[in-house]
mmJSON file of the N, C-alpha and C atoms, coordinates in Angstrom:
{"data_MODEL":{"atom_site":{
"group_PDB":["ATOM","ATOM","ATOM","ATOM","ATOM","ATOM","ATOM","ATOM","ATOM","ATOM","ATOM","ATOM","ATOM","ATOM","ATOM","ATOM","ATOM","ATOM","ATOM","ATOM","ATOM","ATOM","ATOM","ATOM","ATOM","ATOM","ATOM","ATOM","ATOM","ATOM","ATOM","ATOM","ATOM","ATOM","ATOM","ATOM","ATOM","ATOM","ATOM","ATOM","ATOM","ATOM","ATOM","ATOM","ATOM","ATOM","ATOM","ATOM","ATOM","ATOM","ATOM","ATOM","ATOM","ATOM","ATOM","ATOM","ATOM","ATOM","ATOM","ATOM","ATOM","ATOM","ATOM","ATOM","ATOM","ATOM","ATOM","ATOM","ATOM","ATOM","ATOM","ATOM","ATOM","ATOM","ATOM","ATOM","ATOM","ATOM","ATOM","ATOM","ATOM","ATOM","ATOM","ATOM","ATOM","ATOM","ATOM","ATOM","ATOM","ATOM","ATOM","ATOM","ATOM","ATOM","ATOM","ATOM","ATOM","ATOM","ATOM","ATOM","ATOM","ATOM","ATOM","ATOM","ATOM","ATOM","ATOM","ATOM","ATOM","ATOM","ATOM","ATOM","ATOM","ATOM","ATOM","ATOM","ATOM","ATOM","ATOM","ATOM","ATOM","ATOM","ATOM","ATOM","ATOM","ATOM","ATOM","ATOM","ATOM","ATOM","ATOM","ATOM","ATOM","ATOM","ATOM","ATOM","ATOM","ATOM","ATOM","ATOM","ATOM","ATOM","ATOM","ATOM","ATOM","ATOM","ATOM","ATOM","ATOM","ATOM","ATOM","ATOM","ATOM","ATOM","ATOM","ATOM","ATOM","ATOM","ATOM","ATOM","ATOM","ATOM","ATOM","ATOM","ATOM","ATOM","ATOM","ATOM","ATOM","ATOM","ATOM","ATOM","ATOM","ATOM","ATOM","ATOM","ATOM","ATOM","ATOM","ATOM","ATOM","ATOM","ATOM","ATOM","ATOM","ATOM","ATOM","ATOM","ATOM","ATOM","ATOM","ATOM","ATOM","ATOM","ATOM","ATOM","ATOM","ATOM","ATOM","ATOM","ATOM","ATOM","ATOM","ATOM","ATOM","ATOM","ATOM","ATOM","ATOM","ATOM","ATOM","ATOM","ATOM","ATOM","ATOM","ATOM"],
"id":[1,2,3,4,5,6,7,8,9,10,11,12,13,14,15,16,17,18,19,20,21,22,23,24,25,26,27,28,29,30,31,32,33,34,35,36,37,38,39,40,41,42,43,44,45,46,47,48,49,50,51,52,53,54,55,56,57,58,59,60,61,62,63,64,65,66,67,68,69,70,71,72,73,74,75,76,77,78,79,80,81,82,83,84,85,86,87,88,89,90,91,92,93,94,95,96,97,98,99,100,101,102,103,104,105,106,107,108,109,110,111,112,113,114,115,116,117,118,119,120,121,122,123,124,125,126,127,128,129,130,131,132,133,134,135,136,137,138,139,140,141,142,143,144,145,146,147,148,149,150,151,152,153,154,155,156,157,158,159,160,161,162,163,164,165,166,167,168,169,170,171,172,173,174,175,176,177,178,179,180,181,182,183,184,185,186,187,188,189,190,191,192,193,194,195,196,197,198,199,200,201,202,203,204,205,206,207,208,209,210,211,212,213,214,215,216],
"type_symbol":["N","C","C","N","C","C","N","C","C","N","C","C","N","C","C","N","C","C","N","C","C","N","C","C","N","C","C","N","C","C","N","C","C","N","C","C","N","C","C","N","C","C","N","C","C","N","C","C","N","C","C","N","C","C","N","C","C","N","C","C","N","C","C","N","C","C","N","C","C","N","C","C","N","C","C","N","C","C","N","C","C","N","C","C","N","C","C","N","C","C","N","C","C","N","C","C","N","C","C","N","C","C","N","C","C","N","C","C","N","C","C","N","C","C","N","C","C","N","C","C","N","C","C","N","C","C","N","C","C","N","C","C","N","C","C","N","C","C","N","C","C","N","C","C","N","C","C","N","C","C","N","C","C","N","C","C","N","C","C","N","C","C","N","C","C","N","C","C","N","C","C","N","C","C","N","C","C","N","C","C","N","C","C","N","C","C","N","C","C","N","C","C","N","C","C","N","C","C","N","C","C","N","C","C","N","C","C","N","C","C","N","C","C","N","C","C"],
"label_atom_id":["N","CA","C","N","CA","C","N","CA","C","N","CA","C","N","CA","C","N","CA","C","N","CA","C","N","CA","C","N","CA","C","N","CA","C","N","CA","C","N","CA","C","N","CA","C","N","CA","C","N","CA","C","N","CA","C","N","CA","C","N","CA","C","N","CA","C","N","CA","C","N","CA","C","N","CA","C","N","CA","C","N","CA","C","N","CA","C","N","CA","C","N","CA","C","N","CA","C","N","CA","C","N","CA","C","N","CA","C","N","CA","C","N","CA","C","N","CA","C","N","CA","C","N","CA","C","N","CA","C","N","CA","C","N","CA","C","N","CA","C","N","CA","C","N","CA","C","N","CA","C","N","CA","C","N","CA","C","N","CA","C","N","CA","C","N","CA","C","N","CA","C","N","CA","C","N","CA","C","N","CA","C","N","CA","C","N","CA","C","N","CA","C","N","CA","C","N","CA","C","N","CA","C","N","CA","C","N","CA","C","N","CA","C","N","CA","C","N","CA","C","N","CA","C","N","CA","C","N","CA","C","N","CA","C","N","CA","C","N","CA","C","N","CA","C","N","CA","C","N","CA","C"],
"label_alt_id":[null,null,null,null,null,null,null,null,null,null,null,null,null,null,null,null,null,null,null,null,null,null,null,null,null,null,null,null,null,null,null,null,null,null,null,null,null,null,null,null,null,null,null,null,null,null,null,null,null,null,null,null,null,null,null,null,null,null,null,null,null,null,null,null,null,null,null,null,null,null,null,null,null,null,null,null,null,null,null,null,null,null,null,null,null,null,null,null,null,null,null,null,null,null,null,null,null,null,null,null,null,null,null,null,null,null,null,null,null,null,null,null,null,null,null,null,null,null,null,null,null,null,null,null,null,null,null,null,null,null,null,null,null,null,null,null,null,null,null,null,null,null,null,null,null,null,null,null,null,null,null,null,null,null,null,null,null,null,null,null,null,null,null,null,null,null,null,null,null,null,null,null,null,null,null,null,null,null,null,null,null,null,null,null,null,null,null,null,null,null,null,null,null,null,null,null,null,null,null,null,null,null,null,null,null,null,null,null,null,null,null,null,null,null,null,null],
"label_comp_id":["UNK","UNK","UNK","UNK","UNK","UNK","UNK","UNK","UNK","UNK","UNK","UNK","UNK","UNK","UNK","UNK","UNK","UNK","UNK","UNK","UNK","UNK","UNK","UNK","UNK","UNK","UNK","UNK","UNK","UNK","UNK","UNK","UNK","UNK","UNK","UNK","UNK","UNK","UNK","UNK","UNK","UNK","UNK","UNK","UNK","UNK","UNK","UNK","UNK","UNK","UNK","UNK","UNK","UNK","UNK","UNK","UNK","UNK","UNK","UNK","UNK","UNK","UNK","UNK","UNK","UNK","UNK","UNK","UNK","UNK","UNK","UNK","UNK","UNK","UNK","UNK","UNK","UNK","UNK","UNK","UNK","UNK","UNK","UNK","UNK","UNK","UNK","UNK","UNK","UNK","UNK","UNK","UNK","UNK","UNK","UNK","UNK","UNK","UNK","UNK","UNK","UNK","UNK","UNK","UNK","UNK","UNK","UNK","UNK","UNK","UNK","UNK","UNK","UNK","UNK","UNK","UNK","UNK","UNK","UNK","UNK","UNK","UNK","UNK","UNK","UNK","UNK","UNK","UNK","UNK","UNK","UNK","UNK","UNK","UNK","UNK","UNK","UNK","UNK","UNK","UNK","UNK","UNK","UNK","UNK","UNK","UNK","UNK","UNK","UNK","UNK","UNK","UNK","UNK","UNK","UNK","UNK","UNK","UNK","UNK","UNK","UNK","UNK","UNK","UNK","UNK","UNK","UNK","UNK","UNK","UNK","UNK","UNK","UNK","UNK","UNK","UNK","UNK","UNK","UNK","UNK","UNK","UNK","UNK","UNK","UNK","UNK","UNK","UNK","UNK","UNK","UNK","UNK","UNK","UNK","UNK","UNK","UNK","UNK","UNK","UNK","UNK","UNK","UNK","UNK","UNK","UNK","UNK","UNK","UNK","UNK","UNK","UNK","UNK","UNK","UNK"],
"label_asym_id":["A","A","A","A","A","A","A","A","A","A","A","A","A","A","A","A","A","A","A","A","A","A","A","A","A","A","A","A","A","A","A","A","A","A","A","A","A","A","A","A","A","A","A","A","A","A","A","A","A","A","A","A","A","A","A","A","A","A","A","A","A","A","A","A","A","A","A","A","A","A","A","A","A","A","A","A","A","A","A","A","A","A","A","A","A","A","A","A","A","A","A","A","A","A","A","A","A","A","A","A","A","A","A","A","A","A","A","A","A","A","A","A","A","A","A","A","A","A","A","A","A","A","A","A","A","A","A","A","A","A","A","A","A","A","A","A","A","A","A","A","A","A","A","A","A","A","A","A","A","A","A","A","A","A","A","A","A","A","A","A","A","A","A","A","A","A","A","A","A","A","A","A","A","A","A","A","A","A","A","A","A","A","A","A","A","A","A","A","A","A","A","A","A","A","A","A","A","A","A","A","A","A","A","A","A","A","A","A","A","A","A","A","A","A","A","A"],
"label_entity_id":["1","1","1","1","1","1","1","1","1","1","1","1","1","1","1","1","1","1","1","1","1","1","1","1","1","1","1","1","1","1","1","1","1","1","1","1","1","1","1","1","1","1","1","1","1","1","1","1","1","1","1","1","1","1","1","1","1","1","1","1","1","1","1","1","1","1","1","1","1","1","1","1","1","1","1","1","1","1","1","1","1","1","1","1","1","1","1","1","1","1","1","1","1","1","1","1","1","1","1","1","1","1","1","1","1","1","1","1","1","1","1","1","1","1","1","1","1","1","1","1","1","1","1","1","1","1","1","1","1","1","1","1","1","1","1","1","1","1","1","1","1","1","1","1","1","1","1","1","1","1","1","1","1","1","1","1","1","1","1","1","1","1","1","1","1","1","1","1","1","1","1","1","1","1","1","1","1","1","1","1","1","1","1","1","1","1","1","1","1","1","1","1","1","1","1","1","1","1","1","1","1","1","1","1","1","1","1","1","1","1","1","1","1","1","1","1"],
"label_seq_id":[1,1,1,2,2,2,3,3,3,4,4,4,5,5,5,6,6,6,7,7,7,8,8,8,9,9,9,10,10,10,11,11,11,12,12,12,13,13,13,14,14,14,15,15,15,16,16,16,17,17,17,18,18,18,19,19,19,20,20,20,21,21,21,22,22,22,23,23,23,24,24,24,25,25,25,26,26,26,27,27,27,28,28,28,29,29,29,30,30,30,31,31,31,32,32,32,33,33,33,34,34,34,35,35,35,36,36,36,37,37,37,38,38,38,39,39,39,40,40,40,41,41,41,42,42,42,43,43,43,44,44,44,45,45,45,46,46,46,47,47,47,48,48,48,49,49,49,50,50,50,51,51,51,52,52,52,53,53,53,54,54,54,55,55,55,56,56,56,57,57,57,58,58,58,59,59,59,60,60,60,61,61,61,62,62,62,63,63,63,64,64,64,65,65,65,66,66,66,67,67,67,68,68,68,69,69,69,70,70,70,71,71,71,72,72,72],
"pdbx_PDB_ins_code":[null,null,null,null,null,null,null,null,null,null,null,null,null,null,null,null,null,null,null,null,null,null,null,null,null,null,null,null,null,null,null,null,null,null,null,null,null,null,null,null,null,null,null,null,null,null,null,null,null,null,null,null,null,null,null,null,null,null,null,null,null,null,null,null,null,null,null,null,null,null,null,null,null,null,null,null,null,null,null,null,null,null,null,null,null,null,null,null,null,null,null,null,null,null,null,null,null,null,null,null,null,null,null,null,null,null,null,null,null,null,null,null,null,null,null,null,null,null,null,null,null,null,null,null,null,null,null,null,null,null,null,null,null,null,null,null,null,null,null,null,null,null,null,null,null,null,null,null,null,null,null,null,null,null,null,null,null,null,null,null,null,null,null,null,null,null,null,null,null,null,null,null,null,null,null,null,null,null,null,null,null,null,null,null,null,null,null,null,null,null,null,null,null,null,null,null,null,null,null,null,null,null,null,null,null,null,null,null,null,null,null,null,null,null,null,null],
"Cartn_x":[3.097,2.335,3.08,3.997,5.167,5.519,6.174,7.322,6.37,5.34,4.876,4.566,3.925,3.689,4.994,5.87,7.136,8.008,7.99,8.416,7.636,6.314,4.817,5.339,6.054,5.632,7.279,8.433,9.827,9.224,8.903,8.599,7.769,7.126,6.135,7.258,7.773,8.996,10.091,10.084,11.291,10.43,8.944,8.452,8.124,8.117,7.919,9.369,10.387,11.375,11.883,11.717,11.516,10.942,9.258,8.54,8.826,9.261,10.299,11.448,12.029,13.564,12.771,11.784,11.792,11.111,9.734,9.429,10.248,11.544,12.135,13.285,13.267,14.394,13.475,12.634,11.696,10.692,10.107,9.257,9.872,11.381,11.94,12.07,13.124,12.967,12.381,10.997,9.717,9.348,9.905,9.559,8.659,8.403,7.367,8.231,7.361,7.468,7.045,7.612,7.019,6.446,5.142,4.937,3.227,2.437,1.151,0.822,-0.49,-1.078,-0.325,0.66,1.608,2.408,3.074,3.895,3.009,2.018,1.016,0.914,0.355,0.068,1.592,2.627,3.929,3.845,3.766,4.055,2.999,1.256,0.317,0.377,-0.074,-0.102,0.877,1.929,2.726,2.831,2.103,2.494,0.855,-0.203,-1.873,-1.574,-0.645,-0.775,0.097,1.479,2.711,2.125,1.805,1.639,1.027,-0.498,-0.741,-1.015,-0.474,-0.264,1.196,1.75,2.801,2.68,1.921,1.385,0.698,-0.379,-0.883,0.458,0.949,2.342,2.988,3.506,4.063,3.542,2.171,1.431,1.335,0.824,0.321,1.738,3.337,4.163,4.177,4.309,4.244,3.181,2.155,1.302,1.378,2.376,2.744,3.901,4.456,6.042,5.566,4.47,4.159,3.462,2.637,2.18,3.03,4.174,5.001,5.806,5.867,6.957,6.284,4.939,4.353,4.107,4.157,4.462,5.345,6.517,7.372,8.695],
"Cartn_y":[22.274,21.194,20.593,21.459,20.968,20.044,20.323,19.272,18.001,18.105,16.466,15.36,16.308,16.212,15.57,15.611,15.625,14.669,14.491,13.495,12.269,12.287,11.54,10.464,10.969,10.522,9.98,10.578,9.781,8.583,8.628,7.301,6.196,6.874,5.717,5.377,6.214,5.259,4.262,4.747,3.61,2.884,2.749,1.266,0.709,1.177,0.322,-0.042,0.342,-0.176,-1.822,-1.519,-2.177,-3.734,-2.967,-4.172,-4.981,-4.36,-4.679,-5.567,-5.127,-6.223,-7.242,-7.044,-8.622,-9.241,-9.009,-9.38,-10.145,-9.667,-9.898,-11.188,-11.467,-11.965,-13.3,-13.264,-14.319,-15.273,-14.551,-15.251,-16.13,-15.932,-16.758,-18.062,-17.891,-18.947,-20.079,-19.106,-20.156,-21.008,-20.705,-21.184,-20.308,-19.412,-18.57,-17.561,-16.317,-15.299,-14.223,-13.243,-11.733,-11.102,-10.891,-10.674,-10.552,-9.885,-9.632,-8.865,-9.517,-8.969,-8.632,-10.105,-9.438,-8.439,-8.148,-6.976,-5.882,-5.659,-4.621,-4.523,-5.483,-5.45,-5.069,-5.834,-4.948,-3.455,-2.556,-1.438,-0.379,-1.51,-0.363,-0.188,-1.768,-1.569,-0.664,-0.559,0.593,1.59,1.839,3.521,3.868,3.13,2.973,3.238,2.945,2.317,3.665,3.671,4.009,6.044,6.497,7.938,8.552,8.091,8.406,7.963,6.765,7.011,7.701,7.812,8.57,10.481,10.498,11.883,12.492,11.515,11.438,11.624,10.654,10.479,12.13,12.404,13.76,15.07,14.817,15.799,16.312,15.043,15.008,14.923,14.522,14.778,16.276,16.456,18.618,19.27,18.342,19.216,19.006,17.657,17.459,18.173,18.668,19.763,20.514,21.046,22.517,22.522,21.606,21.876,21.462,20.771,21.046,22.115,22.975,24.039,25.007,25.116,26.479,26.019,25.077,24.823,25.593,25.766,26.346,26.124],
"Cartn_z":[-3.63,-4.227,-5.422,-6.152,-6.918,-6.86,-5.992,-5.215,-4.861,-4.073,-4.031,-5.497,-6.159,-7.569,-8.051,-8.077,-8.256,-7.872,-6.404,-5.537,-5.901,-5.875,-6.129,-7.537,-8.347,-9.582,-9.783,-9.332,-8.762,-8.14,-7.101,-6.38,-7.111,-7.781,-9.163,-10.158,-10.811,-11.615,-10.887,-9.668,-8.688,-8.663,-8.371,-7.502,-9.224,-10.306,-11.687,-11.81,-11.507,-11.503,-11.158,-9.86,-8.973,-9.139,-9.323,-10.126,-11.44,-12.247,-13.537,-12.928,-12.322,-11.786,-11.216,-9.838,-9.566,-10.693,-11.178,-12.181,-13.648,-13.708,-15.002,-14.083,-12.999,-12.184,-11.695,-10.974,-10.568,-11.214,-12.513,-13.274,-14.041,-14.822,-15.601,-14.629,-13.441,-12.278,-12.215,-12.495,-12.146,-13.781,-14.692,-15.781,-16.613,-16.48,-17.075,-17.92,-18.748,-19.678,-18.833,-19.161,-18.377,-19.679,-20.241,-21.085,-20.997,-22.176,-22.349,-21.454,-20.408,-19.478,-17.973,-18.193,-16.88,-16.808,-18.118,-18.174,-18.265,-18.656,-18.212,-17.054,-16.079,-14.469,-14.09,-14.232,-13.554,-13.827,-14.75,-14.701,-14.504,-14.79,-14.468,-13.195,-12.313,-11.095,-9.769,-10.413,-9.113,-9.538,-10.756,-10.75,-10.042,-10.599,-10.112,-8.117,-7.608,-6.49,-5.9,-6.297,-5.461,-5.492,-6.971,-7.177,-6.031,-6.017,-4.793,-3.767,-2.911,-2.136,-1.404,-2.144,-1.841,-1.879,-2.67,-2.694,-1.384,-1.102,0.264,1.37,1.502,2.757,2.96,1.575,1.301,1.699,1.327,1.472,3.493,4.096,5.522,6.046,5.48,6.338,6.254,5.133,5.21,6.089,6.236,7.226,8.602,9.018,10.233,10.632,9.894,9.893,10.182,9.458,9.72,11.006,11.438,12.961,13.834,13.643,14.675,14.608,13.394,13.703,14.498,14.215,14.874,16.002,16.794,18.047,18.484,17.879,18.812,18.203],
"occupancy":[1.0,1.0,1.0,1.0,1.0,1.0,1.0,1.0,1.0,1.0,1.0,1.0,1.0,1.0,1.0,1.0,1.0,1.0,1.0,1.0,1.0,1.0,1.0,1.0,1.0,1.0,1.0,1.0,1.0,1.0,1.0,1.0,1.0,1.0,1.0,1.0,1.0,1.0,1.0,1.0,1.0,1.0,1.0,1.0,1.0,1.0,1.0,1.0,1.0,1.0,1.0,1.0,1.0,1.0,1.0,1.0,1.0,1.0,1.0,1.0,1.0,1.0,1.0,1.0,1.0,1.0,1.0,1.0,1.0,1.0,1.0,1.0,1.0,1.0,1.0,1.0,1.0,1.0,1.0,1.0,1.0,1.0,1.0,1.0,1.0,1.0,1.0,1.0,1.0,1.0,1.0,1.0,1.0,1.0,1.0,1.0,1.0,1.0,1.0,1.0,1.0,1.0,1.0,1.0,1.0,1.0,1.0,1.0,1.0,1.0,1.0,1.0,1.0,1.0,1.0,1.0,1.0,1.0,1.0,1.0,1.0,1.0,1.0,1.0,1.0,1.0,1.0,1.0,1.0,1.0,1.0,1.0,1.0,1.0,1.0,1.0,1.0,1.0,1.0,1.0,1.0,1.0,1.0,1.0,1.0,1.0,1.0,1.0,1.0,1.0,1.0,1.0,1.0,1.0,1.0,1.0,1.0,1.0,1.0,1.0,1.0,1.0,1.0,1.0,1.0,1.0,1.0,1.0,1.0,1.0,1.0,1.0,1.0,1.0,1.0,1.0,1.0,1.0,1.0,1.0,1.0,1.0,1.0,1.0,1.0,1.0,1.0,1.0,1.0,1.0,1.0,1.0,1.0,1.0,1.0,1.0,1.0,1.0,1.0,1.0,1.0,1.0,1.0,1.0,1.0,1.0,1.0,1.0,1.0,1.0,1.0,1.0,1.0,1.0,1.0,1.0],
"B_iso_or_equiv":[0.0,0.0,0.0,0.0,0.0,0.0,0.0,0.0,0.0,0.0,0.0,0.0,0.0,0.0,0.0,0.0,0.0,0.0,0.0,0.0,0.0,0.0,0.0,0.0,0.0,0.0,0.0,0.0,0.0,0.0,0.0,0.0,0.0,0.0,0.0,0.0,0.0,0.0,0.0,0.0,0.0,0.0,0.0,0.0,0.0,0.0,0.0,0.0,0.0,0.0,0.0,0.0,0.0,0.0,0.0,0.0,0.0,0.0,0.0,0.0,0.0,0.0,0.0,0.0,0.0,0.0,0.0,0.0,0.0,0.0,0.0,0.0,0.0,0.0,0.0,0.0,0.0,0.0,0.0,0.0,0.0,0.0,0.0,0.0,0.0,0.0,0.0,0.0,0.0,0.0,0.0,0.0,0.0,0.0,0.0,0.0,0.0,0.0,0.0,0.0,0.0,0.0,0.0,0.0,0.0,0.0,0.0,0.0,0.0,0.0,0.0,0.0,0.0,0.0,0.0,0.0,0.0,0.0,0.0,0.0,0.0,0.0,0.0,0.0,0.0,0.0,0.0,0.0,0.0,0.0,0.0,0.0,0.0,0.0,0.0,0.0,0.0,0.0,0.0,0.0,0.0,0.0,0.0,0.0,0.0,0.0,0.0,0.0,0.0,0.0,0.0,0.0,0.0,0.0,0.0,0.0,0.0,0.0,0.0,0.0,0.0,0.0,0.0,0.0,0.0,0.0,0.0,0.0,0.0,0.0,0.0,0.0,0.0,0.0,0.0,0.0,0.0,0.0,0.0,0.0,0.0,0.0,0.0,0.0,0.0,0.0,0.0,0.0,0.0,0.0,0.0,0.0,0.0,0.0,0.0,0.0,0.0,0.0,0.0,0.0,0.0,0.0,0.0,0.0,0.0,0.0,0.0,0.0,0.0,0.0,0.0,0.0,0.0,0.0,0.0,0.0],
"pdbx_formal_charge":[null,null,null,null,null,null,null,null,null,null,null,null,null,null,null,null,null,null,null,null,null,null,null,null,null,null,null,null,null,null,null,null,null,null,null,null,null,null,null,null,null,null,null,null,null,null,null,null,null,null,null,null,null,null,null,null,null,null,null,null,null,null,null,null,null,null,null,null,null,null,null,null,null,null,null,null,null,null,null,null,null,null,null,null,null,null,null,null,null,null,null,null,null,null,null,null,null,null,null,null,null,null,null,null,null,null,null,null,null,null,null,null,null,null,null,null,null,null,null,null,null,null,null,null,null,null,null,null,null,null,null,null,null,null,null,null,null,null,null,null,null,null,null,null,null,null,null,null,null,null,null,null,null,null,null,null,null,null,null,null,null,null,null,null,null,null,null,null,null,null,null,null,null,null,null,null,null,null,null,null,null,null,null,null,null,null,null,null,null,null,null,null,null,null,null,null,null,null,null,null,null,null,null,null,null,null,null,null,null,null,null,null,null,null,null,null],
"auth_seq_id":[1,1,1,2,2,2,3,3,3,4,4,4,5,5,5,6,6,6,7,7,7,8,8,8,9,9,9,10,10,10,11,11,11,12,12,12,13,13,13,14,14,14,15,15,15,16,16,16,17,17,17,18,18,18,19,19,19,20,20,20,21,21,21,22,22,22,23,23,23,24,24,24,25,25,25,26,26,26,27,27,27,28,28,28,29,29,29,30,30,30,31,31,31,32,32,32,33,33,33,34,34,34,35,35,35,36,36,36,37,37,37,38,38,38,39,39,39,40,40,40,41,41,41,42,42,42,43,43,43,44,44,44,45,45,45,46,46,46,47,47,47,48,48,48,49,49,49,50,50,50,51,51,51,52,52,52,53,53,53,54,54,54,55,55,55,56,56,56,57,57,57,58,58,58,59,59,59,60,60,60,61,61,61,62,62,62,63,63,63,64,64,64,65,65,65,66,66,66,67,67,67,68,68,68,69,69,69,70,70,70,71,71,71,72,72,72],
"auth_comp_id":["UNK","UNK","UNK","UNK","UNK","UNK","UNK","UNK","UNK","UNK","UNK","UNK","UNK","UNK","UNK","UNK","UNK","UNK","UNK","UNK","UNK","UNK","UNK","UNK","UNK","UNK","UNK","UNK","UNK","UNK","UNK","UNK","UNK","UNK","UNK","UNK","UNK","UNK","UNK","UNK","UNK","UNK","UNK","UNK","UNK","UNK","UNK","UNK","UNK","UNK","UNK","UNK","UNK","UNK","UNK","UNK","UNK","UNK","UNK","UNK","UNK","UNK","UNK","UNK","UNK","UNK","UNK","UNK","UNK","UNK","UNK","UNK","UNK","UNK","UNK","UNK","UNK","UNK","UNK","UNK","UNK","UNK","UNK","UNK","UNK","UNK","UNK","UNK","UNK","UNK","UNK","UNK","UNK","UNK","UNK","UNK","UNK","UNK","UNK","UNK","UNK","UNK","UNK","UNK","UNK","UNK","UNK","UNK","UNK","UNK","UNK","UNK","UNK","UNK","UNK","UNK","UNK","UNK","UNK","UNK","UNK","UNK","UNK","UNK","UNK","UNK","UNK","UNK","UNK","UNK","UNK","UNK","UNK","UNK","UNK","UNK","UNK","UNK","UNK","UNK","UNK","UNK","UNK","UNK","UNK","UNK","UNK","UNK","UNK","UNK","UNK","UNK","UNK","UNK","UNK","UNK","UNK","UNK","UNK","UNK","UNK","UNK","UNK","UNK","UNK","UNK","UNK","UNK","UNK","UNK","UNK","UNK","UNK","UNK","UNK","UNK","UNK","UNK","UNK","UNK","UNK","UNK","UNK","UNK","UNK","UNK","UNK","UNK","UNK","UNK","UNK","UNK","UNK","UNK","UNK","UNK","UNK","UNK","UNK","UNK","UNK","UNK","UNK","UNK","UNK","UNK","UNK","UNK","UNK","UNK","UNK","UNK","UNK","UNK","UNK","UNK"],
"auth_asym_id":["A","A","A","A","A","A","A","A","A","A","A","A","A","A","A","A","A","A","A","A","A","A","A","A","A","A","A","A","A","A","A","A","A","A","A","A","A","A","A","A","A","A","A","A","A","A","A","A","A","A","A","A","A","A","A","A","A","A","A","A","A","A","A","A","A","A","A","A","A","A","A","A","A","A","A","A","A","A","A","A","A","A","A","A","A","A","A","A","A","A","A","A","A","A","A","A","A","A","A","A","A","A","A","A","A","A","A","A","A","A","A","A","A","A","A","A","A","A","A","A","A","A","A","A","A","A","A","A","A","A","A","A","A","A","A","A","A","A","A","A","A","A","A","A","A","A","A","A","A","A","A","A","A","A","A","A","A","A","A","A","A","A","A","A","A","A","A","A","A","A","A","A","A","A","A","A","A","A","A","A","A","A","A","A","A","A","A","A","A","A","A","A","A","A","A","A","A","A","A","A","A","A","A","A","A","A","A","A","A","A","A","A","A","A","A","A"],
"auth_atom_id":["N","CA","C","N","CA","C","N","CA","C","N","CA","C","N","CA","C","N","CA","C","N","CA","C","N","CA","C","N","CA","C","N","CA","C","N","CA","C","N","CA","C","N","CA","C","N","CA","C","N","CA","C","N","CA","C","N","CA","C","N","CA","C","N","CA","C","N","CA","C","N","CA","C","N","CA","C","N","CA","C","N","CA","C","N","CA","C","N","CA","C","N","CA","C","N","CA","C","N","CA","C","N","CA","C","N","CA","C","N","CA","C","N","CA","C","N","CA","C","N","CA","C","N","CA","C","N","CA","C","N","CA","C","N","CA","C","N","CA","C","N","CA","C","N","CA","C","N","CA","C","N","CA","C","N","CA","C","N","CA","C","N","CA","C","N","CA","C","N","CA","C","N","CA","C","N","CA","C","N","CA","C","N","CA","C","N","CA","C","N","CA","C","N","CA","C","N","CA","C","N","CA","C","N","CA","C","N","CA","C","N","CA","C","N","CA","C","N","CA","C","N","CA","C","N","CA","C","N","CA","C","N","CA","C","N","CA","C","N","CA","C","N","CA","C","N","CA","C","N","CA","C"],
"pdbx_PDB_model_num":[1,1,1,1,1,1,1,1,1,1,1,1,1,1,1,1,1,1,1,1,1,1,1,1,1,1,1,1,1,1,1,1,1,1,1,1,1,1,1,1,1,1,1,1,1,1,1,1,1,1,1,1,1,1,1,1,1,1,1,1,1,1,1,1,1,1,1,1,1,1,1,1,1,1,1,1,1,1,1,1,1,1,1,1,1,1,1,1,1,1,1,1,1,1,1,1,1,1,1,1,1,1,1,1,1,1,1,1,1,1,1,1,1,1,1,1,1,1,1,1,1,1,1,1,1,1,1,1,1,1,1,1,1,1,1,1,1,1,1,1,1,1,1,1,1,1,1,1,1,1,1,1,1,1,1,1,1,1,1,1,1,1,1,1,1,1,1,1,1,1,1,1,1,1,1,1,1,1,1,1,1,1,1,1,1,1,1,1,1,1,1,1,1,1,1,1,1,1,1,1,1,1,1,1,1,1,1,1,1,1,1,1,1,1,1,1]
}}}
């Protein structure tokens, strides 16, 4: 459970990453500021989003490993 925990919360700093680059790359573009409430929504929203569902993914691929190993 470590390890998803773990993996879970890697994958939340890549997708704020992420969101940060296009965010800091596209909004100027458009004429705008990345700033106040949007720079809040860039970094709350994917960690709100990416943690768990990625935790979930992690979790049910480990439990799909494990029922296929004891298959056989």
């Amino acid at each position: 459970m470590r390890r998803i925990v773990e993996k879970s919360i890697l994958t939340g700093l890549l997708s704020v990453f992420a969101s940060l680059a296009l965010s800091f790359i596209i909004v100027p573009l458009l004429g705008g500021q990345v700033a106040g409430a949007g720079l809040f929504m860039t970094i709350f929203c994917p960690l709100a989003i990416s943690i768990p569902a990625s935790a979930l993914h992690f979790k049910r691929f480990l439990s799909t490993l494990r029922a296929l190993l004891s298959l056989g």
